[in-house]
C-alpha positions in Angstrom: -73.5 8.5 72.6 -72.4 6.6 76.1 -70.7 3.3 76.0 -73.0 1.5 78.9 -71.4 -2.1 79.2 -68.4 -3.9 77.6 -68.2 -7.5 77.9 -64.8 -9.0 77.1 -63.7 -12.4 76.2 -59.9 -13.6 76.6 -58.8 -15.6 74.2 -56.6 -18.6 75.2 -54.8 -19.5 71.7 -51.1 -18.5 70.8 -52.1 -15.7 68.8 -52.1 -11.9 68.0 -55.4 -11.8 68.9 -55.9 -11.5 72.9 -60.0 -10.9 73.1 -63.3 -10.4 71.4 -65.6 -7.3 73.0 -68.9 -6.7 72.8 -69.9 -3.0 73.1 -73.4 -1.8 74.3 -74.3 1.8 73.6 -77.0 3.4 75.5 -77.9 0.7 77.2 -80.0 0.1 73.5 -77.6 -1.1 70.9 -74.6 -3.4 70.8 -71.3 -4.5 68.3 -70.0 -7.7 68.5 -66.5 -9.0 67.9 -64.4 -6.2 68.5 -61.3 -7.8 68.6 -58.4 -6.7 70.7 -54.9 -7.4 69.1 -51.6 -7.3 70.2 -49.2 -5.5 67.2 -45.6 -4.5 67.6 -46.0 -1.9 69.8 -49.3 -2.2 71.7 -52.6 -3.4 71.4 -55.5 -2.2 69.5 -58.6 -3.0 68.6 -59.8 -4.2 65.3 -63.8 -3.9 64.7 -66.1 -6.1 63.4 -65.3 -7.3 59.3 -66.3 -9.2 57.0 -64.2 -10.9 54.0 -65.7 -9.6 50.5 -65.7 -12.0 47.3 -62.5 -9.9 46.3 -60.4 -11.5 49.8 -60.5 -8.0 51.2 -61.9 -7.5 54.6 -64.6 -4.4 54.9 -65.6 -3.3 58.6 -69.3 -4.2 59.6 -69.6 -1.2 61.8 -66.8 1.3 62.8 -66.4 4.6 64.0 -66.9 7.5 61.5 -65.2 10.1 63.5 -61.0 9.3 65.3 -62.5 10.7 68.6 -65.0 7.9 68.8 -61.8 5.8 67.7 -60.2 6.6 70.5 -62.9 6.9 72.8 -64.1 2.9 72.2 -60.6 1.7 71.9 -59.3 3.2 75.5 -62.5 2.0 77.0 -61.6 -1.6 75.5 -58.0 -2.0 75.8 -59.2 -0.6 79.8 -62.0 -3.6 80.2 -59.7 -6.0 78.7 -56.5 -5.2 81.4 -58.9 -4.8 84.1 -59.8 -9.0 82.8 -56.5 -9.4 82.8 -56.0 -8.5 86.2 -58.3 -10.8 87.5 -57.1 -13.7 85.9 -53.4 -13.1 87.5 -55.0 -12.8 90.5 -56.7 -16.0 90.2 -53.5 -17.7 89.3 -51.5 -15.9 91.8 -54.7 -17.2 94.6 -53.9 -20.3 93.1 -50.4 -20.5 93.6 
């Protein structure tokens, strides 16, 4: 399975949570709101949930395997500096 396109959206509150991906998989199926999250340490991606009558939140769609884990999140957390970049360039053009 190839990751064809990700599309990432930036975020602009105060919050933990930076952007929102969308993932296309051969070029034939896509997951929405992968969020990207800054914790302690370093960002990471949190996939798609949903909050079950209990309060708990279950994932939609995740990866079954940590390779694919780390596959999806490196190619995110890549996308979403490579954003980044442009927008301090933007406001460094600006300047």
């Amino acid at each position: 399975m190839e990751i064809t396109d990700i599309r990432v959206k930036m975020v602009t509150t105060d919050s933990r949570m930076k952007a929102v991906a969308s993932v296309t998989f051969d070029n034939s199926f896509v997951v929405h709101d992968i969020k990207v999250i800054a914790g302690q340490d370093k960002l990471f991606t949190a996939m798609p949930s949903r909050r079950t009558p209990e309060g708990e939140y279950k994932d939609i769609a995740h990866p079954i395997n940590s390779s694919m884990r780390t596959m999806l999140e490196s190619q995110i957390l890549a996308k979403y500096e490579e954003e980044l970049s442009k927008i301090d360039s933007e406001i460094g053009a600006e300047e």
